[in-house]
C-alpha positions in Angstrom: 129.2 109.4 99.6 126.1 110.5 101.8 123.0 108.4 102.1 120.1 110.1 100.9 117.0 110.2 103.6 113.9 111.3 103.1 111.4 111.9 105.5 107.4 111.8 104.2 104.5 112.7 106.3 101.3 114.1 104.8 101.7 118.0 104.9 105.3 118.0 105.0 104.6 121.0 107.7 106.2 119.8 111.2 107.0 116.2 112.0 109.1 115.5 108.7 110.3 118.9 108.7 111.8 118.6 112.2 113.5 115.2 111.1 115.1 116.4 108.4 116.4 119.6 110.5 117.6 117.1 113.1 119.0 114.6 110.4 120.9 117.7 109.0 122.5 118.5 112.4 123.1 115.5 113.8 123.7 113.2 110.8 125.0 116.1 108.6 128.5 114.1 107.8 127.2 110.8 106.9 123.3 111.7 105.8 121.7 113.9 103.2 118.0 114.8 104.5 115.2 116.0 102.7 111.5 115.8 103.8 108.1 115.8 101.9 104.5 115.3 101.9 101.3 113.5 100.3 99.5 116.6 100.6 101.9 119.2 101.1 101.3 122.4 102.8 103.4 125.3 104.7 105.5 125.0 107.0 104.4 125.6 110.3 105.7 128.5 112.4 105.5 126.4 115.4 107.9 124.0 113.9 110.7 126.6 113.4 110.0 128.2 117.1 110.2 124.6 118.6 113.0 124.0 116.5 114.6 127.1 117.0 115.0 126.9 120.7 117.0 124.0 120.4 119.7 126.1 118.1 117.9 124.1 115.0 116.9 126.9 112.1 114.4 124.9 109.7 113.1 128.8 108.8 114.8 128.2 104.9 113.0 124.7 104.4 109.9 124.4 102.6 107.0 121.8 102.0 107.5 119.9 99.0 104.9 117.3 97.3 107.0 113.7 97.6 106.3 113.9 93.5 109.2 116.0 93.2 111.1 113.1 94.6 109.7 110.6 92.3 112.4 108.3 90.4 115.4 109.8 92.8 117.1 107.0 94.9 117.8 107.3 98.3 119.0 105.0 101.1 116.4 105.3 103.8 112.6 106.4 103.7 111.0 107.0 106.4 107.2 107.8 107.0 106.1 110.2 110.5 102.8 109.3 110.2 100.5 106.5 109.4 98.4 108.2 106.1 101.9 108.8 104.6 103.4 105.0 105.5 100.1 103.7 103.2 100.5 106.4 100.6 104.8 106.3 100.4 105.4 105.9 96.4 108.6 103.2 96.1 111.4 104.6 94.9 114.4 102.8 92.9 117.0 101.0 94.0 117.8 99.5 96.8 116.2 101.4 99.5 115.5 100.6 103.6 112.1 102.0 104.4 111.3 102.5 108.1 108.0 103.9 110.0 108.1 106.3 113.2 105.1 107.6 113.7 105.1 110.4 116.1 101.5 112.6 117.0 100.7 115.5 114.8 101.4 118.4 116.4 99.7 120.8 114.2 96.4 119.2 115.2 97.1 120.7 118.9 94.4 123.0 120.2 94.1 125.7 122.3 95.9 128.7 123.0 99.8 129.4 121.0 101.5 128.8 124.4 99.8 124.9 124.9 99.8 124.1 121.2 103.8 125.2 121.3 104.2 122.6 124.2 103.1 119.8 121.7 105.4 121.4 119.6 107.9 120.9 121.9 106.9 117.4 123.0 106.9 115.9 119.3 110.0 117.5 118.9 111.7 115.8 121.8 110.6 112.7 120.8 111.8 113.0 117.5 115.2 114.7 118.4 115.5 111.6 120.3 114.6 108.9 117.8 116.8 110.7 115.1 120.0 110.5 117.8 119.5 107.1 118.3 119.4 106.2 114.4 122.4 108.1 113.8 124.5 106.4 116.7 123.0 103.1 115.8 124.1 103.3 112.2 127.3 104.6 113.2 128.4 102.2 115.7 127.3 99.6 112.8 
């Protein structure tokens, strides 16, 4: 049986969506990923560019509120951002919750080209925190 993972930020638009791409692709045997928000939103096209070059399509996810979540269990919970870690709802059952905050890319400024870097840079960083989990957990 997978363990369910869900990752919650506040617009459920780029950092939790990437996770739960990355999850998918990387954890996709042992992990069932889902993502949401406090304040949900649309997912940003930046996210699926950034994502995309990396042979990652997050293009058929969507931003859900984390109330369509409410009374599910799952394994691991795991806040992006600081607004979401003091607004995360608890969820039943036994359930590990972790923080990883990582900078909001959709806060970038300037031209398509130097916001997509940020894009890019959040996306390393997460990529990188999501292969370490999964090789942690699987060498556990």
């Amino acid at each position: 049986m997978k363990a369910r993972a869900l990752f919650l930020c506040t617009g459920n638009s780029c950092r939790s969506q990437m996770a739960e791409g990355f999850l998918r692709y990387y954890g996709g045997e042992a992990y069932e990923a889902h993502s949401a928000g406090t304040k949900p939103s649309t997912v940003n096209p930046l996210a699926v560019q950034a994502m995309d070059e990396v042979g990652i399509d997050i293009s058929g996810q969507r931003s859900k509120n984390v109330t369509e979540y409410l009374g599910q269990h799952f394994s691991l919970v795991i806040t992006v951002c600081d607004n979401a870690k003091e607004h995360c709802p608890i969820f039943p059952g036994p359930c590990i919750r972790e923080h990883w905050p990582f900078e909001d890319p959709a806060e970038a400024t300037g031209t398509d080209e130097q916001k997509l870097k940020i894009f890019r840079n959040v996306r390393d960083q997460i990529r990188a925190r999501i292969q370490r989990f999964v090789a942690q957990k699987a060498s556990a």
